[in-house]
Structures are given as C-alpha cells and as structure tokens.
C-alpha positions as CSV (number, residue, x, y, z in Angstrom):
1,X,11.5,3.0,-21.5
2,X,11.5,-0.3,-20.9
3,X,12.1,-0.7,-17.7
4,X,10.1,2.2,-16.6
5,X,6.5,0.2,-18.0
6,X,7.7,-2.7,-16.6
7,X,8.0,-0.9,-13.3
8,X,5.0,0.8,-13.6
9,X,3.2,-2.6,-14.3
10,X,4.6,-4.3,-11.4
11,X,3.2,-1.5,-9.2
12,X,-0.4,-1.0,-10.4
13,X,-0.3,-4.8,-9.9
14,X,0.3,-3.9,-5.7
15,X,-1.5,-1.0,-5.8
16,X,-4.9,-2.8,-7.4
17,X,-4.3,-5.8,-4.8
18,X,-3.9,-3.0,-1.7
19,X,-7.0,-1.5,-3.2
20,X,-9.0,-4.2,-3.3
21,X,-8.7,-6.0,0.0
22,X,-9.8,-2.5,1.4
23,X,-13.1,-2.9,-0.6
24,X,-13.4,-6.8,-0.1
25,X,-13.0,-6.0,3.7
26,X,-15.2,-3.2,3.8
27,X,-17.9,-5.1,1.7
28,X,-17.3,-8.2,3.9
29,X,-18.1,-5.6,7.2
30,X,-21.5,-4.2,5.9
31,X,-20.7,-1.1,3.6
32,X,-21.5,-2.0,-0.1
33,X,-20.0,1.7,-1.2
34,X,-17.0,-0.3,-2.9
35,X,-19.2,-2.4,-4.7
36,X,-21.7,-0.4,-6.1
37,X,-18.8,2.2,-7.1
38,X,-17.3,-0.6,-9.4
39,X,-14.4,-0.8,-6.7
40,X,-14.6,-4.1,-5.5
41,X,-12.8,-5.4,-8.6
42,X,-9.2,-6.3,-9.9
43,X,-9.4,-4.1,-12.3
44,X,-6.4,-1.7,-12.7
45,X,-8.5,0.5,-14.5
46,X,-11.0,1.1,-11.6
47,X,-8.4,2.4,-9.0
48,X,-5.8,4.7,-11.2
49,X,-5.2,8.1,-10.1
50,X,-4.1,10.5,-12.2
51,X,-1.8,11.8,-9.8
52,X,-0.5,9.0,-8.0
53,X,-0.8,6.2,-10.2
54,X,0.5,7.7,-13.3
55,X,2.5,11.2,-12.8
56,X,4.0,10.4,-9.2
57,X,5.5,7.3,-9.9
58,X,6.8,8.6,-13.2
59,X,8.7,11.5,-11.8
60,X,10.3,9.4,-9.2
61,X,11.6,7.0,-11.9
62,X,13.1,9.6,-13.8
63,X,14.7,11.4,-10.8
64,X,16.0,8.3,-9.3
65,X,17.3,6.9,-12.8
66,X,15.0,3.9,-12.1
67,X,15.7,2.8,-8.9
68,X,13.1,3.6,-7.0
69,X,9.2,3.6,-8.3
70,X,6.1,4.8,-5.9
71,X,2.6,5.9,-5.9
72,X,-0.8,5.2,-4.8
73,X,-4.1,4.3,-6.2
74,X,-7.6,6.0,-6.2
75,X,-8.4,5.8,-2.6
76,X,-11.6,3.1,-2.3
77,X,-14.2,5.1,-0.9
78,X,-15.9,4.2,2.4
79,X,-19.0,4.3,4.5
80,X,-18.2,5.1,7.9
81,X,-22.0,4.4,9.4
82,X,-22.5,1.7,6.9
83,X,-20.1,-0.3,9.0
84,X,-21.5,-2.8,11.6
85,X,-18.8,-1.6,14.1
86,X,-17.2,1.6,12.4
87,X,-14.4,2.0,15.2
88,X,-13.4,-1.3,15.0
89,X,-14.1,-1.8,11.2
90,X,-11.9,1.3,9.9
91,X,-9.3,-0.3,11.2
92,X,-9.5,-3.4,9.8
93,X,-10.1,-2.4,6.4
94,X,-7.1,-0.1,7.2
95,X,-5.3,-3.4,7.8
96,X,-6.3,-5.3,5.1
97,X,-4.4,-2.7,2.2
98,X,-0.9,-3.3,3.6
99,X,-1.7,-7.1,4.7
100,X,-2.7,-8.5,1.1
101,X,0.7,-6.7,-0.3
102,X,2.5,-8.5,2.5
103,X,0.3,-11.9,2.0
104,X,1.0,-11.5,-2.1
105,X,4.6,-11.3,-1.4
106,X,4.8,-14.1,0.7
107,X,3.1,-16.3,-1.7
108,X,5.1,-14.7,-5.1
109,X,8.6,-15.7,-2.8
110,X,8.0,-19.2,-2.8
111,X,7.1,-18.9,-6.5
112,X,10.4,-16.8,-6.2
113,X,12.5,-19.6,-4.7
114,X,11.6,-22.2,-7.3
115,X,13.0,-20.4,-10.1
116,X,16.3,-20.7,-11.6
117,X,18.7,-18.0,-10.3
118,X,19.4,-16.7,-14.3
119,X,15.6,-16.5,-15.5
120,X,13.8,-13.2,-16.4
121,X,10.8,-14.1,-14.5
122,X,13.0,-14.6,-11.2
123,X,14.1,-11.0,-11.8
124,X,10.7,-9.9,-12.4
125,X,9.1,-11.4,-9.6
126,X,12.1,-10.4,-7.3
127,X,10.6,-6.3,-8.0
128,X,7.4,-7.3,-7.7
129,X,8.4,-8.9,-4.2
130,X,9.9,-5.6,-3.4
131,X,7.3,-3.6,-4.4
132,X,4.7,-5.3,-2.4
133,X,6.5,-5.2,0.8
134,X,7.6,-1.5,0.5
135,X,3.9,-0.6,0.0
136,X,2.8,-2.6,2.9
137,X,5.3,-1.4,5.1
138,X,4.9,2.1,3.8
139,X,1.2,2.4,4.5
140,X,2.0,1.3,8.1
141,X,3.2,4.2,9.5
142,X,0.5,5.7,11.5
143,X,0.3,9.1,9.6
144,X,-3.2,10.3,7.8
145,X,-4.3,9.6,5.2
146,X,-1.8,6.1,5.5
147,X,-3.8,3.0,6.6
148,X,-1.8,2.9,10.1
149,X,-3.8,6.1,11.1
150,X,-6.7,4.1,10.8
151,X,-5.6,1.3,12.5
152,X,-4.3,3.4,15.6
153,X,-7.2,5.4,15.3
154,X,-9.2,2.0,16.1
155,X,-6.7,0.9,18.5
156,X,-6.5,4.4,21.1
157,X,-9.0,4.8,23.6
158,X,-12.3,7.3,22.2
159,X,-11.1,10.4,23.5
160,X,-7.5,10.1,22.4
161,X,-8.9,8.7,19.0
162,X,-11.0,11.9,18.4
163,X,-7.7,14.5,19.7
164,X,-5.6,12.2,16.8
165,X,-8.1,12.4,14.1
166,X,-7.6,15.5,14.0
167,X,-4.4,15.5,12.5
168,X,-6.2,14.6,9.6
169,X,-6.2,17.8,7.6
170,X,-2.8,18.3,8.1
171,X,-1.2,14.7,7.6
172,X,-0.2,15.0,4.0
173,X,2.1,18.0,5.2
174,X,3.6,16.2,8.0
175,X,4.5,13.0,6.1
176,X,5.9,15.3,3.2
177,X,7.8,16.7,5.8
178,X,8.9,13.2,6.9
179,X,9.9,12.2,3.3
180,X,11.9,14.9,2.6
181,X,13.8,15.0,6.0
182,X,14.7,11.5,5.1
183,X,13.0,10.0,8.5
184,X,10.9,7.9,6.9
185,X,13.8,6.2,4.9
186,X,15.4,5.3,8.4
187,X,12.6,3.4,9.7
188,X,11.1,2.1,6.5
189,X,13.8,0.5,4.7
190,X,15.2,-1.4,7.8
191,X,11.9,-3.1,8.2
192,X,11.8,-3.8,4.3
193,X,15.1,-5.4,4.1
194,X,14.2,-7.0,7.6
195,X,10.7,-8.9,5.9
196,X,12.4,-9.3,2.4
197,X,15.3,-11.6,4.4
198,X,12.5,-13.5,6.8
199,X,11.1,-13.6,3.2
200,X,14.4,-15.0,1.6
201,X,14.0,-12.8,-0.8
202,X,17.4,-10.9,-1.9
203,X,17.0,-6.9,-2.0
C-alpha cells in the first residue's frame, strides 16, 4: 500500500507539472480559458481525473505488481481562436506538456547525482526521474489526443493538417491498439532508457 501512494504521488506530481505548462503556455499565447477555469495552477486538485488520475493508474499497479504506474490528468481546456496564431500556438502548448516533464527531470537528476547512493530520497527521486521522462516521451508520439498530434498537426502543411485531424475521433482506438500490440513499448522505452542515460540517471 505503500508503495502504491508513493507511486501515485510521484505521478500526480508529473501529471500537475505537464498540466500546467500547457495552461502557462496557452495563457502566455492569448487564451485566458486556463486561467479563468482555475487551471493555471499547481494544484493537484485542479487537474485529477477520475479516470485517469485515480482508477487507471491504480489498475496498472496492481496488474503489474507495482512496476509500472500510468495515467493522465484532466485535460486543460483550450481556446483555439483565442490564440494569437492558433496553428502555430496548438502546437506549442502541445509542446510545452511533455517539455516541462523532460525540463523537471533534468533539473531533479542533478539533485539526483548529489545524493548519497543508500538514501531514501535518492530512490525516491530516481522514480520520480522516471516518471517524468516516460510521460514526456509518451505524449510524443504523434497519435490524438497525445500532445505530438498537435505538434505535427502545427508542423504539416494546411491541407495535410486538416486530412490528419481527422483521425481525431478515432485516435484513442488506434493508440489502444498500439498498446496492446506492444508497439508502443518498442519505440518508447528505447527512447526512455536512451534520455534516462544522457540523463545519468540509472533505470
């Protein structure tokens, strides 16, 4: 039981730090939705999703006997035309989710590295490490509604932009689909270990 709440903890810390840079960004590029929605805060309680903050990461724990932890917050709600440059803007606040965990993990690793090998808190920050680079990673891949859709979706040319968005409505079947086929695992954990070692950081 233990472990689980400490696991849980360690991820509505990412998950509240992914959630909100996407408001801070989106606030910082005209649309004040985040704000006046009481988003734009660091407040775990303003981002938990019934769902995916408390029931998805709980079955994972169990079925994986606690080695693997995931979920995902209340997604921070946006104003498309309240955007300066909404093509543009989408994807950087699309950006800026998977960029703080990466950022916070950097930062938490040379916190990491000064500790002694033996100490609790080592251990502790070593998960939280992890945690922050799987999410980052994780929300990379380009599938809606992931932040790399958004980002691609800023990236591709109009016309190929509006034929992609359209995957929308389908793109929480297609990345169950990738989950369970186990695709997923081969391109995400190779990047994860790959940042955790430019990182230091042991996995």
């Amino acid at each position: 039981m233990l472990s689980l709440l400490v696991s849980f903890g360690l991820l509505i810390i990412a998950m509240t730090v992914h959630e909100f840079a996407h408001g801070w960004v989106a606030y910082k590029l005209g649309d004040m939705t985040a704000k006046y929605s009481g988003r734009l805060t660091l407040n775990p309680l303003a981002h938990i999703d019934p769902i995916g903050t408390l029931l998805l990461p709980f079955i994972l724990f169990i079925s994986t006997g606690g080695r693997f932890v995931f979920g995902y917050a209340k997604p921070v709600p946006i104003n498309y035309w309240g955007l300066k440059n909404p093509r543009r803007d989408m994807g950087l606040i699309g950006l800026s989710g998977p960029a703080a965990n990466l950022i916070l993990a950097f930062i938490l690793s040379i916190a990491w590295k000064a500790l002694p090998v033996d100490s609790l808190l080592r251990l502790i920050l070593e998960y939280l490490i992890s945690i922050n680079v799987i999410l980052g990673i994780f929300n990379l891949i380009p599938i809606p509604p992931l932040d790399g859709s958004r980002i691609l979706s800023a990236l591709l040319p109009f016309n190929l932009a509006s034929q992609y968005n359209r995957l929308e409505p389908y793109g929480f079947i297609l990345l169950l689909l990738l989950i369970t086929s186990g695709i997923t695992n081969i391109i995400l954990w190779p990047l994860v270990r790959m940042f955790l070692a430019f990182l230091g950081v042991s996995f």
